[in-house]
C-alpha positions as CSV (number, residue, x, y, z in Angstrom):
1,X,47.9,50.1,-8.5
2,X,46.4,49.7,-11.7
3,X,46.8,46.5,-13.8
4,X,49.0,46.3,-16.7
5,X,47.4,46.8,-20.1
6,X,46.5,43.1,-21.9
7,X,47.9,41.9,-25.2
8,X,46.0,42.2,-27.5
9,X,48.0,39.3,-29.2
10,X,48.0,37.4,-26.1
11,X,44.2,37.6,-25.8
12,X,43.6,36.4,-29.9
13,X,46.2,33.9,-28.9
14,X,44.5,32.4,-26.0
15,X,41.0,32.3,-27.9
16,X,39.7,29.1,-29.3
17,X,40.5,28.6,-32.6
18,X,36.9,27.8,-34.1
19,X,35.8,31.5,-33.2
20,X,38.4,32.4,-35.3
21,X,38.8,32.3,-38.9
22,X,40.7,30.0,-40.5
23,X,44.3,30.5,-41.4
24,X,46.2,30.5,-44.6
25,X,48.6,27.8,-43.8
26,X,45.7,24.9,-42.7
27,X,44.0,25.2,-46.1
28,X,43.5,22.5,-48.3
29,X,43.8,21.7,-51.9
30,X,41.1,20.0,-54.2
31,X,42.7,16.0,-53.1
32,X,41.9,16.8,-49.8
33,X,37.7,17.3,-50.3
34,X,37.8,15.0,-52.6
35,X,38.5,12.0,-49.9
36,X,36.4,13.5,-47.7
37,X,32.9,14.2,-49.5
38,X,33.4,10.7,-50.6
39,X,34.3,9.3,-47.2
40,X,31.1,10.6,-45.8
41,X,28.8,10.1,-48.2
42,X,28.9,6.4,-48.9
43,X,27.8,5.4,-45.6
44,X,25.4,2.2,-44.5
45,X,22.2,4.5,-44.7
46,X,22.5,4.0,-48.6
47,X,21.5,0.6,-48.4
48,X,18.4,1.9,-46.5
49,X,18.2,4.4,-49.3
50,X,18.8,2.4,-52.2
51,X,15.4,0.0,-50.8
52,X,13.6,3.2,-50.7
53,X,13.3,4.2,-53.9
54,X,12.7,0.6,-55.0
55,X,9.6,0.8,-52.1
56,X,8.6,3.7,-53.3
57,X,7.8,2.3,-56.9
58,X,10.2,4.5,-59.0
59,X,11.1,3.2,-62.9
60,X,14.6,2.5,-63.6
61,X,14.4,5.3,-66.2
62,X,13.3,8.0,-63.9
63,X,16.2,6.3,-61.2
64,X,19.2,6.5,-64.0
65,X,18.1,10.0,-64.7
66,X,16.5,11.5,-62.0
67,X,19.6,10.4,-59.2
68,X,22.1,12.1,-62.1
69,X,20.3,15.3,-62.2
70,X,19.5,15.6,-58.1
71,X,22.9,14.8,-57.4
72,X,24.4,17.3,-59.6
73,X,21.9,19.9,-58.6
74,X,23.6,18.9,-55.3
75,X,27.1,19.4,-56.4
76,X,26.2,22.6,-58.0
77,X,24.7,24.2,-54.4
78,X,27.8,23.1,-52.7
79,X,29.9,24.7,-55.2
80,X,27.9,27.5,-55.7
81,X,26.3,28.3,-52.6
82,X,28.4,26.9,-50.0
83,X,31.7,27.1,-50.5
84,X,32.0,30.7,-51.5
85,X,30.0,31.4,-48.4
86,X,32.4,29.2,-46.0
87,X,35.8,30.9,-48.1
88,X,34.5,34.4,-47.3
89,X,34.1,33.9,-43.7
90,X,36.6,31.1,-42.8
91,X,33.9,30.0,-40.0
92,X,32.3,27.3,-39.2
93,X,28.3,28.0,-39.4
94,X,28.0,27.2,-35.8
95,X,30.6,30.5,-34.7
96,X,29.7,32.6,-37.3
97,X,25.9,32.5,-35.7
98,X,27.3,32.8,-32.5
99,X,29.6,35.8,-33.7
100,X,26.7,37.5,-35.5
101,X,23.3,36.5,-34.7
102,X,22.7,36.6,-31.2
103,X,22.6,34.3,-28.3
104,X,18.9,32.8,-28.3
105,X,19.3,32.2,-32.1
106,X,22.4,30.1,-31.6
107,X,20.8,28.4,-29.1
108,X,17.6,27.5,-30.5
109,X,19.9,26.2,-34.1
110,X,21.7,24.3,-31.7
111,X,18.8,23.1,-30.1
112,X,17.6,21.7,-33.3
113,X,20.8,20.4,-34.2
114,X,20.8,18.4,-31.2
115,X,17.6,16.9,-32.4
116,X,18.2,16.4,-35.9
117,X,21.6,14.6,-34.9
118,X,20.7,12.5,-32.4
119,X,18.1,11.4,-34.5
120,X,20.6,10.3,-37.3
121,X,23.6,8.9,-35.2
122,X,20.4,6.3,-33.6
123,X,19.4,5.1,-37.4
124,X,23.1,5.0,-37.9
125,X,23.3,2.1,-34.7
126,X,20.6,0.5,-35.7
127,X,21.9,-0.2,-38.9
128,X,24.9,-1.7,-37.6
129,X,22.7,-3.3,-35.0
130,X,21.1,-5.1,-37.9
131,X,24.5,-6.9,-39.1
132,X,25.0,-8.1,-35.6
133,X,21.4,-9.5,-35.7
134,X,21.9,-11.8,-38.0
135,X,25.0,-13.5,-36.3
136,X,23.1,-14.4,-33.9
137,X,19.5,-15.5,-35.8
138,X,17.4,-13.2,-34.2
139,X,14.1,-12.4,-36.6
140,X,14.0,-9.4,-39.0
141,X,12.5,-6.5,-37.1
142,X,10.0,-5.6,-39.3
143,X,8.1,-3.3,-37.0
144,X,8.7,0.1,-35.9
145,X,9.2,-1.5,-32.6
146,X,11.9,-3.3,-31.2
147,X,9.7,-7.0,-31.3
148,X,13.0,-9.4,-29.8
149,X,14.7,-8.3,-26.9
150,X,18.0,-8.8,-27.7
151,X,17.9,-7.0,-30.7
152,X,17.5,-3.9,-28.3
153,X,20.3,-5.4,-26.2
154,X,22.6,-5.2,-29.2
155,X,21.2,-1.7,-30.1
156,X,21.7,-0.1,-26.9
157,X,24.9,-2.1,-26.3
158,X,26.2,-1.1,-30.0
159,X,25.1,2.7,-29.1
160,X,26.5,2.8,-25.8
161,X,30.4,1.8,-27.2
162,X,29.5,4.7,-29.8
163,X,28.9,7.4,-27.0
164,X,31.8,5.8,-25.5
165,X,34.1,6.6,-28.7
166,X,32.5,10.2,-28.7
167,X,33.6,11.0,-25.0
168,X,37.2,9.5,-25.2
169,X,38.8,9.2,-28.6
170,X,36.9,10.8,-31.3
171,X,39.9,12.2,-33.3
172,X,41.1,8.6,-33.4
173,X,37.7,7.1,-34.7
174,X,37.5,10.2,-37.3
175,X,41.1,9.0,-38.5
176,X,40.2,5.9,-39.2
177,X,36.6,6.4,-40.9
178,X,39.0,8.4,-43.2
179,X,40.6,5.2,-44.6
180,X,37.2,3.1,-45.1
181,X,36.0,5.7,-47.8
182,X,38.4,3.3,-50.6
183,X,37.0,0.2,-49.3
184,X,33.1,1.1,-48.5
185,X,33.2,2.4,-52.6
186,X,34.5,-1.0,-53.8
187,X,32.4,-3.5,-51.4
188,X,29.1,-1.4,-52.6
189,X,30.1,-1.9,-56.1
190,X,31.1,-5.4,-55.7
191,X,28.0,-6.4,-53.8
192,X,25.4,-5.2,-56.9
193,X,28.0,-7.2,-59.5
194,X,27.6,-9.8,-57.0
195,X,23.7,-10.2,-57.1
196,X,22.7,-8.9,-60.4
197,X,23.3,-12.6,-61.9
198,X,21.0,-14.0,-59.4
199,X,18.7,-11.7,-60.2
200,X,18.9,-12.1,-64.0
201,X,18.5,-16.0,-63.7
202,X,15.4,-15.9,-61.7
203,X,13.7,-13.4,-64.7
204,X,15.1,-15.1,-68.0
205,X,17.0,-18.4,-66.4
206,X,20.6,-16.8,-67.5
207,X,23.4,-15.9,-65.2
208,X,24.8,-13.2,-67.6
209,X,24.2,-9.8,-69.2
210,X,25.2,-8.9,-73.3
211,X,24.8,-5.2,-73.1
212,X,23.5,-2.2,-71.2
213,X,19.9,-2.7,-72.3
214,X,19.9,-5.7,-70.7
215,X,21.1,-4.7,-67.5
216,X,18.6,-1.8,-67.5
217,X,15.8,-4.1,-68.4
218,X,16.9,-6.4,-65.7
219,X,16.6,-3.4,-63.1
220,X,13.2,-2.3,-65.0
221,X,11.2,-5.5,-64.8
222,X,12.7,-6.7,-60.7
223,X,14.0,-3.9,-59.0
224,X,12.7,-0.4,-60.2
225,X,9.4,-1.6,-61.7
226,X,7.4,2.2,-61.0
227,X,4.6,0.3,-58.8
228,X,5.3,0.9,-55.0
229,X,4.8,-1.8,-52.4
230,X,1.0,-1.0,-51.9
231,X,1.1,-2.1,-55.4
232,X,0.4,1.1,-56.8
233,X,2.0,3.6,-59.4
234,X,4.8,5.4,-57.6
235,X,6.5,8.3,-57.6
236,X,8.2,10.0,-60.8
237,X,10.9,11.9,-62.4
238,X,10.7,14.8,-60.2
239,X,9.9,13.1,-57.4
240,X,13.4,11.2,-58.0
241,X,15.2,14.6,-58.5
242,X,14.0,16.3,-55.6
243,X,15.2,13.6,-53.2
244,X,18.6,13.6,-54.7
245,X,19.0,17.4,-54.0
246,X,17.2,17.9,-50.6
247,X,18.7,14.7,-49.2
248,X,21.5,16.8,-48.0
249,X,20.1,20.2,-48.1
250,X,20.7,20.6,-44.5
251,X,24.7,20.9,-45.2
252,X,24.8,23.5,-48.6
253,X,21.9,25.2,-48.5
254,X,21.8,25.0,-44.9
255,X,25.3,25.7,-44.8
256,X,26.7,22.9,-41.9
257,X,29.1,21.8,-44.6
258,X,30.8,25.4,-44.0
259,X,32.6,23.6,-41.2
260,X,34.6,21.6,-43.9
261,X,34.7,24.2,-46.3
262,X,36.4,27.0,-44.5
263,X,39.3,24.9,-45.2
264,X,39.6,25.0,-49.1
265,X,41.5,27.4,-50.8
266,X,39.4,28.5,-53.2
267,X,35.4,28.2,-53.6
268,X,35.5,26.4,-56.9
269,X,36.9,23.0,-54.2
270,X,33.1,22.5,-53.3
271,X,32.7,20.9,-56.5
272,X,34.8,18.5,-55.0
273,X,31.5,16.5,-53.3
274,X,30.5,15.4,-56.4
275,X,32.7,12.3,-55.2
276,X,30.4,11.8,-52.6
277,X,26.8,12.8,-54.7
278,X,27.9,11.3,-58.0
279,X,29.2,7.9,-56.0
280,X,27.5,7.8,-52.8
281,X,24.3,9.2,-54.1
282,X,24.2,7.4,-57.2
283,X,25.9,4.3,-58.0
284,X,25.6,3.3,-54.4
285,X,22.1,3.8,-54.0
286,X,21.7,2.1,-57.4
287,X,24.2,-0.6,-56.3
288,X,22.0,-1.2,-52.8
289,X,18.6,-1.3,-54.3
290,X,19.6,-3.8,-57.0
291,X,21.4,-6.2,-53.7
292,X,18.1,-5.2,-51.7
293,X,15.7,-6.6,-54.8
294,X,17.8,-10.0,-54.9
295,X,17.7,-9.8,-51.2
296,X,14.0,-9.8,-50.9
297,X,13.7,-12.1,-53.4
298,X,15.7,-14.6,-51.4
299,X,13.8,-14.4,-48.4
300,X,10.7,-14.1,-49.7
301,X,10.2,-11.0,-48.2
302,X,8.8,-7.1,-48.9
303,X,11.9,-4.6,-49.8
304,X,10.4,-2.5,-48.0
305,X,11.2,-4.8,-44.4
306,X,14.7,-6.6,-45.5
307,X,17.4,-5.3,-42.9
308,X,20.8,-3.7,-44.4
309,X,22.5,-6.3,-42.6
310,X,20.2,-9.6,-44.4
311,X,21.3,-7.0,-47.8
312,X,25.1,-6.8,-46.7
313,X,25.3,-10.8,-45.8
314,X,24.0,-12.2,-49.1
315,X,25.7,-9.8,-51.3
316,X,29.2,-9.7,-49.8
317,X,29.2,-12.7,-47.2
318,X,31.1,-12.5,-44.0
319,X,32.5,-9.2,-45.4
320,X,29.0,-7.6,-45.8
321,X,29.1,-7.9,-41.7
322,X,31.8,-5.9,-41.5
323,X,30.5,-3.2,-43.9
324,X,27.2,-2.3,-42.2
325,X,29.2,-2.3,-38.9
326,X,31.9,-0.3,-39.8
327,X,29.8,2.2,-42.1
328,X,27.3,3.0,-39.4
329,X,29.1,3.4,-36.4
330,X,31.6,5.5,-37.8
331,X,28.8,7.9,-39.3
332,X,27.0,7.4,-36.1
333,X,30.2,8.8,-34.1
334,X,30.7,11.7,-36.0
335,X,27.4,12.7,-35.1
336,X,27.1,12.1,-31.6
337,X,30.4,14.2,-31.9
338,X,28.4,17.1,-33.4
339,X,25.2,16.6,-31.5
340,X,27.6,16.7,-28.1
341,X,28.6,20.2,-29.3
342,X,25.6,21.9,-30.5
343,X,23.9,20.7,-27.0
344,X,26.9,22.0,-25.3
345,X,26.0,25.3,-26.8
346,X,22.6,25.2,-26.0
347,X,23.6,24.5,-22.0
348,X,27.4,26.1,-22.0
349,X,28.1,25.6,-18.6
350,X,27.9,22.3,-19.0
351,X,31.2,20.1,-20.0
352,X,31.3,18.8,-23.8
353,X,31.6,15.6,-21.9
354,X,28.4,15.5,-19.7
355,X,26.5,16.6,-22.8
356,X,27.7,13.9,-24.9
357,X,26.5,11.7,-22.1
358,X,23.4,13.5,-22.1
359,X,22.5,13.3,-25.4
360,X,23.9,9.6,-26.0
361,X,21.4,8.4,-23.7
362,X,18.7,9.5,-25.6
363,X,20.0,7.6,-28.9
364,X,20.7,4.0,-26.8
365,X,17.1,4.2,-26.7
366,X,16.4,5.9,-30.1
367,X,19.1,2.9,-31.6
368,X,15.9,0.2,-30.8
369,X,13.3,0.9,-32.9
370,X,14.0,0.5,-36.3
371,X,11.3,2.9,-37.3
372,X,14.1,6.0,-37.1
373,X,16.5,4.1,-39.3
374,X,13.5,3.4,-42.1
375,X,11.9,6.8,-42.3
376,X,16.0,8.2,-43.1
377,X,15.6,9.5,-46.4
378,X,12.0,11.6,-45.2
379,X,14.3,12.5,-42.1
380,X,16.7,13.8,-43.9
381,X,14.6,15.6,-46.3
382,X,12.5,17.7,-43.6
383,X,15.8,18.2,-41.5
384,X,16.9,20.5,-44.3
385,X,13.6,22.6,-43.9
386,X,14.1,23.4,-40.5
387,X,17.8,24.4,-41.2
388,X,17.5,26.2,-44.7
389,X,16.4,29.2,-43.6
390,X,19.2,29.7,-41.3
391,X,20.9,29.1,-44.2
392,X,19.1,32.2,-45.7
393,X,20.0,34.6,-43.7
394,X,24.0,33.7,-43.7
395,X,23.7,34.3,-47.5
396,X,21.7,37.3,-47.5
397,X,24.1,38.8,-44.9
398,X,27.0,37.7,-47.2
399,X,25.6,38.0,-50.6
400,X,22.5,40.4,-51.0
401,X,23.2,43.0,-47.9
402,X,26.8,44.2,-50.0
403,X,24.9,45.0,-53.0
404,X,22.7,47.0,-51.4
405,X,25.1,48.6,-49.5
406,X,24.2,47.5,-46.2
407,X,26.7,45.3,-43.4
408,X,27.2,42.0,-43.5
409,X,28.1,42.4,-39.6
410,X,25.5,44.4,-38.6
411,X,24.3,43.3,-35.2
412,X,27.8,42.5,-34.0
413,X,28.9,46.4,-35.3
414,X,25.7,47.8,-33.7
415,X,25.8,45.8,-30.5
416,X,22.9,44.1,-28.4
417,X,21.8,40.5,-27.3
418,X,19.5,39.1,-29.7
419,X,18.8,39.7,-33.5
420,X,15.3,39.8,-33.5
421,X,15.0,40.1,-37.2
422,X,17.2,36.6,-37.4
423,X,14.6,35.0,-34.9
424,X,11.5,36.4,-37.1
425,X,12.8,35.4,-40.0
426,X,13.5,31.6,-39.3
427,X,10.3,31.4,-37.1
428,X,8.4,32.7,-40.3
429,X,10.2,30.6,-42.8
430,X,8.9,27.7,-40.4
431,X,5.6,28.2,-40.7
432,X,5.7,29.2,-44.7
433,X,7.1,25.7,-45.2
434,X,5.7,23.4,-42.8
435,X,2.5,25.5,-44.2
436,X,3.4,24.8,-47.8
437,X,3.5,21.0,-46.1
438,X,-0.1,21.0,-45.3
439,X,-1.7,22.3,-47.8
440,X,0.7,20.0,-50.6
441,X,0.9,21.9,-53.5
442,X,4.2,21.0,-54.1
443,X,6.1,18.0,-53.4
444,X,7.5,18.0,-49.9
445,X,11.2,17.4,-51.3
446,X,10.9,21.0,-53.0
447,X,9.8,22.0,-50.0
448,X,13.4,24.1,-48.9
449,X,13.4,26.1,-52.0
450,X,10.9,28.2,-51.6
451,X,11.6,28.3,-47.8
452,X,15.6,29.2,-48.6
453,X,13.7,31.8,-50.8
454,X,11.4,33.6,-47.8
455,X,13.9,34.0,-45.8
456,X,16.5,35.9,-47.6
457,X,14.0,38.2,-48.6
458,X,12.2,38.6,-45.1
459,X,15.5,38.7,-43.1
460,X,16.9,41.4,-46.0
461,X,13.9,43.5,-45.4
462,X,14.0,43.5,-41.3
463,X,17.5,43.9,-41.1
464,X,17.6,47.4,-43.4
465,X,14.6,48.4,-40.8
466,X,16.9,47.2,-37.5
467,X,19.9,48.9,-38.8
468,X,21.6,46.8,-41.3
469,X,21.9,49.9,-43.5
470,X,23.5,52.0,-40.8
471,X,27.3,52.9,-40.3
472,X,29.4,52.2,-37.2
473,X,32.4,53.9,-37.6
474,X,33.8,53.1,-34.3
475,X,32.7,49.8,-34.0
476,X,33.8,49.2,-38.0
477,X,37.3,50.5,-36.6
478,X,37.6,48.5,-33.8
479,X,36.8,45.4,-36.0
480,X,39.5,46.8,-38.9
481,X,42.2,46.4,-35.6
482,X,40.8,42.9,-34.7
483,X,41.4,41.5,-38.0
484,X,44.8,42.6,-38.5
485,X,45.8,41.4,-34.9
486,X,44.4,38.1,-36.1
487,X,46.2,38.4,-39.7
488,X,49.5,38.7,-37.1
489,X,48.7,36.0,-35.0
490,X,48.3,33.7,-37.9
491,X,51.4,34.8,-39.6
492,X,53.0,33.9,-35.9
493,X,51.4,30.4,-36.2
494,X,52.1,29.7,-40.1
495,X,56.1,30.5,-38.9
496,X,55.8,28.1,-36.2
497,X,53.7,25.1,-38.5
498,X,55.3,26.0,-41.7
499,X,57.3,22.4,-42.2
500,X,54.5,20.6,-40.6
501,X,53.0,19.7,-44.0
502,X,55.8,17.8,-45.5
503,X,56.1,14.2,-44.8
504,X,58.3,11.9,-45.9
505,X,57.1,8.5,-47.5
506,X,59.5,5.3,-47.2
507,X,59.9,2.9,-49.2
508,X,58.7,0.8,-47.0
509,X,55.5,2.7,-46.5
510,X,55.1,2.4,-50.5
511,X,54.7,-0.8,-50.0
512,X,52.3,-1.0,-47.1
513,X,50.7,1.1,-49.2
514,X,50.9,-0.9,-52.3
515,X,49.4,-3.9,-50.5
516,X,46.1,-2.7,-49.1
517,X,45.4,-0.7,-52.3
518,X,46.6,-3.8,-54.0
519,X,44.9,-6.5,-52.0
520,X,42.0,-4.7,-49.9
521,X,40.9,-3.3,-53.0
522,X,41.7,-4.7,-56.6
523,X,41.2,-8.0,-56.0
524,X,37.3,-7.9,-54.7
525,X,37.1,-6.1,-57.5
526,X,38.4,-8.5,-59.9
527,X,36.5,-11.1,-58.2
528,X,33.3,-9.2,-58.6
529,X,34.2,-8.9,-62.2
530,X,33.9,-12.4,-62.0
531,X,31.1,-12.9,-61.1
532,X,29.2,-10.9,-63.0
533,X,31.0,-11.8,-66.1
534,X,31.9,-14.9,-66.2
535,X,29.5,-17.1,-64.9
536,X,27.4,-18.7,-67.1
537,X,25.3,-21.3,-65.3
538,X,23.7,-21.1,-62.2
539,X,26.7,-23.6,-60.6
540,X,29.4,-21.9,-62.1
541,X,27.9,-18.6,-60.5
542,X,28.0,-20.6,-57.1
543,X,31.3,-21.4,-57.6
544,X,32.2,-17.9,-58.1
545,X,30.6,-16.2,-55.6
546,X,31.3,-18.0,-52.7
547,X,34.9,-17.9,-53.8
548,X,34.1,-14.0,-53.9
549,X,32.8,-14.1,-50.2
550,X,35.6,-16.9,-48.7
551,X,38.8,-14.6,-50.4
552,X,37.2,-11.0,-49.9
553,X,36.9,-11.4,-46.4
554,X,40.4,-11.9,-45.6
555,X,41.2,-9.1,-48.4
556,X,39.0,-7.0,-46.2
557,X,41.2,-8.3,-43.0
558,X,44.3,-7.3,-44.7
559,X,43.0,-3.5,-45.9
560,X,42.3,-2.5,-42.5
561,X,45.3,-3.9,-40.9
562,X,47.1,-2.3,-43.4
563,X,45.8,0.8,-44.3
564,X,45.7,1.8,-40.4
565,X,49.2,1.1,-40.3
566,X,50.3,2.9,-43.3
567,X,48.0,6.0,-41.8
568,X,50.0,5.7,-38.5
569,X,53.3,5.5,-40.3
570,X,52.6,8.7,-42.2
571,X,52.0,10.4,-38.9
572,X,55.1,9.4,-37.3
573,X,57.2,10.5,-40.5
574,X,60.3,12.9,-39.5
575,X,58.7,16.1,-40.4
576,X,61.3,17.6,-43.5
């Protein structure tokens, strides 16, 4: 006896939901993005950042100007390039290869995903690693190599409750990093206020500032003098520009950030990371290289070798602890998360679990050499060259192949295992950059435009020759019923979720809310303002900031307490 015929419905229904697009009803408005650019974004790398520049010998006039241009360049490619890109597809970049690419291309991106990832989440620990270090007086590390053994023991021990978070309760973790955005903006404000009058009285002998000029003097003559620590001229305008823009080039032009994006209701929402460049990428890496100067100037020490967590301590106190801690491991979590499921791609028969396992191995021992976490920004620069080109061919598919007439969905339509132009493509774009890298003819941070560039055009011209310009009637008909089974499914699941949305907010929950906005928040921020502003000897500044560290702290006990409660009380709402 035959077997009955399947539901279609039932077989959409049983699929998981990341090979499918996105739904209507989970999309997201503007307020949404804006959160969560800047709750990424401001993370404990900047203070690793921040020292960079300084190290690399930029002027404060090409660090004003150049961050403001690179980070709305930045905004710009996530706006313009990929949003529209995730909107259109309502994938995530890691299924829509998958669904169109082949196989051994999503492997080998995944493959160097897992790389790229694991390298990041182990600067990450180490970073927080650094915080701990200093509770318990163990030396800077100012080698690429682990020099005290229980530095490594707190690495590897940090790293190993990391992995742990990323095999059990990541969704809770990822909850909670969504509440320190608020907080991490304020305390990396607060701490440059904090030390900028320490700074100013070593220079002149005067705890305060009487205009912009002199602030931007200040930052010209001690922080962001344009001679790098070999004491030589460093690097420029453009060089300041281009690290701005490519610091995150893996995620717009590369495309990751499609896996956020797929969720916005309209394209114009990835504008919304300026909240994250403008803030992140510019007043906190301003912010940390002005607490790193005064930092190094207090131990006696090269910028280029003072720990984030020696930076935190003296510009926020106990509470500058908490902030490298808390800003790494949750950055470092997220991460291992996404390192854990590219490598589960690579080996699929393997458990996301074992993976995870697998892959959080190699960081413990990554996490002890503080070499990884000082080489982040070049790291994060050359990441985006390996990725861009991938990049390239997702918006040649979906913006050059329908002007000239060709399909988007070519390979899937025509059928096969691998897209061998895809695999030509990136493998050339490789060597055009890492080519353009050797010979240096053009700054390294430029590096992914003309990378990007090669491989629309060579994957545009392979495809047309491997059948992108042909027509699949039957297999373009079979795709038309797919969609609309999924447009039903959706409808099916939009009737089912359609009140669970609405929330009701207590009064009570107003005022839990009220309090850690209240006292997490405004009041280190009027005691920064303090600081800064009204201390006019060197002993009333004293005064002031210690009374900044003792209060903040417990201001900083109070946000967390109470921002996790109010985010668990909004959960538990009666749905309206």
């Amino acid at each position: 006896m035959a077997d009955p015929p399947v539901d279609p419905r039932r077989s959409i229904a049983e699929m998981d939901d990341e090979r499918l697009p996105v739904p209507r009803h989970r999309l997201h408005g503007a307020g949404h993005f804006l959160g969560l650019y800047a709750a990424e974004h401001v993370a404990a790398t900047e203070f690793v950042i921040g020292a960079a520049f300084v190290a690399m010998g930029a002027t404060i006039q090409d660090i004003l100007i150049g961050l403001l241009i690179g980070n709305v360049l930045a905004t710009l490619s996530f706006g313009l390039v990929t949003a529209p890109i995730a909107v259109k597809t309502r994938l995530s970049l890691y299924s829509y290869l998958d669904q169109n690419l082949g196989e051994l291309f999503s492997r080998c991106y995944n493959g160097a995903n897992v790389l790229i990832f694991v390298a990041i989440s182990a600067a990450m620990i180490t970073v927080s690693a650094t915080a701990v270090r200093v509770l318990f007086d163990i030396p800077p590390q100012i080698y690429p190599y682990p020099t005290n053994v229980y530095f490594a023991l707190i690495a590897a021990s940090a790293s190993v409750i990391a992995v742990a978070v990323a095999y059990f309760g990541f969704n809770a973790l990822s909850e909670f990093a969504t509440i320190c955005a608020p907080w991490l903006m304020v305390m990396f404000t607060a701490g440059g206020m904090v030390l900028v009058p320490a700074l100013n009285e070593a220079l002149t002998g005067y705890t305060t500032l009487a205009s912009l000029s002199d602030f931007v003097g200040l930052a010209g003559t001690t922080v962001f003098t344009g001679t790098n620590s070999a004491g030589e001229p460093g690097i420029g305008l453009w060089e300041v520009i281009g690290f701005a823009w490519a610091a995150n080039t893996f995620a717009h032009f590369g495309l990751i950030d499609m896996a956020l994006l797929r969720y916005a209701k309209k394209p114009v929402y990835g504008f919304c990371a300026a909240t994250g460049m403008m803030f992140g990428h510019y007043v906190a890496w301003i912010s940390a290289a002005l607490m790193g100067a005064a930092t190094a100037s207090i131990m006696k020490l090269s910028i280029a070798v003072v720990s984030p967590g020696d930076v935190a301590y003296y510009a926020l106190g106990a509470t500058g602890f908490v902030i490298v801690i808390i800003a790494g491991w949750t950055t470092a979590n997220s991460n291992l998360y996404r390192a854990g499921l590219a490598a589960q791609a690579v080996v699929p028969r393997m458990s996301r679990q074992r993976v995870t396992l697998m892959v959080g191995a190699v960081v413990v021992v990554g996490s002890c050499f503080p070499f990884i976490y000082r080489s982040i920004l070049p790291l994060l620069t050359y990441a985006g060259l390996i990725l861009v080109p991938v990049g390239g061919i997702v918006f040649a598919e979906q913006h050059v192949f329908p002007r000239l007439g060709y399909r988007s969905n070519w390979h899937r339509l025509k059928g096969g295992k691998d897209n061998v132009p895809a695999l030509i493509t990136w493998a050339t774009s490789l060597a055009f950059g890492f080519g353009l890298n050797a010979i240096d003819i053009i700054p390294f941070v430029y590096l992914f435009l003309p990378t990007w560039a090669v491989s629309v055009a060579a994957y545009t011209l392979l495809a047309g020759r491997q059948g992108a310009a042909g027509h699949y009637p039957e297999a373009e008909k079979r795709e038309q019923e797919f969609q609309e089974r999924v447009e039903a499914h959706h409808a099916e699941l939009a009737e089912r979720e359609r009140h669970a949305d609405f929330r009701r907010t207590t009064g009570s929950t107003r005022i839990i809310r009220a309090v850690w906005i209240v006292v997490g928040l405004i009041v280190p921020a009027v005691l920064a303002w303090r600081v800064l502003f009204h201390s006019p000897d060197i002993y009333v500044y004293y005064v002031n900031r210690e009374r900044f560290y003792d209060i903040t702290i417990w201001c900083t006990v109070v946000y967390f307490v109470f921002a996790y409660w109010d985010l668990k009380r909004s959960k538990a709402q009666p749905h309206g």
